[in-house]
C-alpha positions in Angstrom: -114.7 -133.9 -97.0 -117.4 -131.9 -97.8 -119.7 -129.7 -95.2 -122.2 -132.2 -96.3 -120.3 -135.0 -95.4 -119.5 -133.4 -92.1 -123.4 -133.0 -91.4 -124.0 -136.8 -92.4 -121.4 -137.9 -89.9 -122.5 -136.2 -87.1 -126.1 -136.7 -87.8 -124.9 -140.3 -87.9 -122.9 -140.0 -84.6 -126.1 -138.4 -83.0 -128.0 -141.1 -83.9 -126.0 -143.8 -82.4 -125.6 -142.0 -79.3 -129.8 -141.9 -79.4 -129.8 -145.7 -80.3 -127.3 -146.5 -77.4 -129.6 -144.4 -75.0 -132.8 -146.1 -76.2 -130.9 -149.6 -75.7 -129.5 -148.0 -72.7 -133.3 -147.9 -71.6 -134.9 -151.2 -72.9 -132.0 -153.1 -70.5 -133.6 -151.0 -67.4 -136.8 -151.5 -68.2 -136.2 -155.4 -68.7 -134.3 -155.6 -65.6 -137.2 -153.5 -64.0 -140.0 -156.2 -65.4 -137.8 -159.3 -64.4 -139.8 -161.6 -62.1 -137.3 -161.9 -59.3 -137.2 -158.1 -59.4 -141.0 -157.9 -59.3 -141.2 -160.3 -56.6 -139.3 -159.0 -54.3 -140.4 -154.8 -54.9 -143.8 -156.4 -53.8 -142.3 -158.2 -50.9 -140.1 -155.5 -49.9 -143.5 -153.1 -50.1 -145.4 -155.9 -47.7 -142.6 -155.6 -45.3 -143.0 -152.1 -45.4 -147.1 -152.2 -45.1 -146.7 -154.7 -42.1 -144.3 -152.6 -40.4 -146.6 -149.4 -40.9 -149.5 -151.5 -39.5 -148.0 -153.1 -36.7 -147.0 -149.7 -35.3 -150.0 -148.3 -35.8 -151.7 -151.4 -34.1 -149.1 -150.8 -30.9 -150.1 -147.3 -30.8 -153.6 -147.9 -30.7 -153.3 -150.6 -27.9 -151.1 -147.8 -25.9 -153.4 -145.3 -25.9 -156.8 -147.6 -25.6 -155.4 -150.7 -23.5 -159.1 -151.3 -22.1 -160.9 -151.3 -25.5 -157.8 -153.5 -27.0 -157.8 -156.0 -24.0 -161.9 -156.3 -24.3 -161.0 -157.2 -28.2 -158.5 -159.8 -27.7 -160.6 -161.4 -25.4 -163.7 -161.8 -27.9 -161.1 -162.9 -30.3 -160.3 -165.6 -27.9 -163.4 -166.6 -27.0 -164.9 -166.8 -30.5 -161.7 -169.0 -31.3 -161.9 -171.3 -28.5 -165.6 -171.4 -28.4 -165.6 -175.0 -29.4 -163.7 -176.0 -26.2 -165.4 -173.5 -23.7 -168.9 -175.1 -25.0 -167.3 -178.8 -24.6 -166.2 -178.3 -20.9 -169.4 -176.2 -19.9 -171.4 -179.4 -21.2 -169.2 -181.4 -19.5 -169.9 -179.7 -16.3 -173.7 -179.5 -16.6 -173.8 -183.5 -17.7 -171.8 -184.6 -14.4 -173.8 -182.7 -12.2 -177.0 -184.2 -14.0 -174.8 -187.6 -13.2 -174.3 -187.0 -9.9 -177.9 -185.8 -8.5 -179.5 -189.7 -9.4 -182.6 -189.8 -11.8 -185.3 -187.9 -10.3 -188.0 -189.8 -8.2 -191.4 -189.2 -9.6 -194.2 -189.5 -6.7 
């Protein structure tokens, strides 16, 4: 075998060893891309965001119970507003109810 020959051979060898990388590659990158692998990298980060939030959320009630108490409240009430306004109605009608009509004289 000539020295060319020898060159040939290893450039060929060298070359295979870049395809095998390159292919090497494309099958992480597809299993990278894949759906379920998507998927669940985002869910994973969510998990992570709602765990970073919720502690942040306890710490904040910890050190400002008043202020976090004075929000849940407002929460309430602007979510049970419907009901509060029904039963303070209801209260104002039945004591309209039970004073009579008013006598005009």
């Amino acid at each position: 075998m000539s020295a060319a020959d020898i060159r040939i051979a290893e450039k060929r060898g060298q070359a295979d060893a870049a395809r095998d990388a390159l292919l090497g590659t494309v099958e992480e990158i597809k299993d990278r891309l894949a759906p379920g692998t998507l998927a669940s990298d985002a869910w994973e980060g969510a998990k992570e965001k709602g765990v970073s939030v919720a502690s942040g959320a306890v710490d904040s009630v910890i050190q400002r119970p008043v202020l976090a108490a004075g929000v849940a409240a407002g929460a309430a009430l602007i979510i049970a507003r419907k009901p509060i306004f029904s039963l303070l109605a209801g209260l104002f009608t039945d004591n309209d109810r039970k004073a009579g009509p008013k006598n005009k004289e």
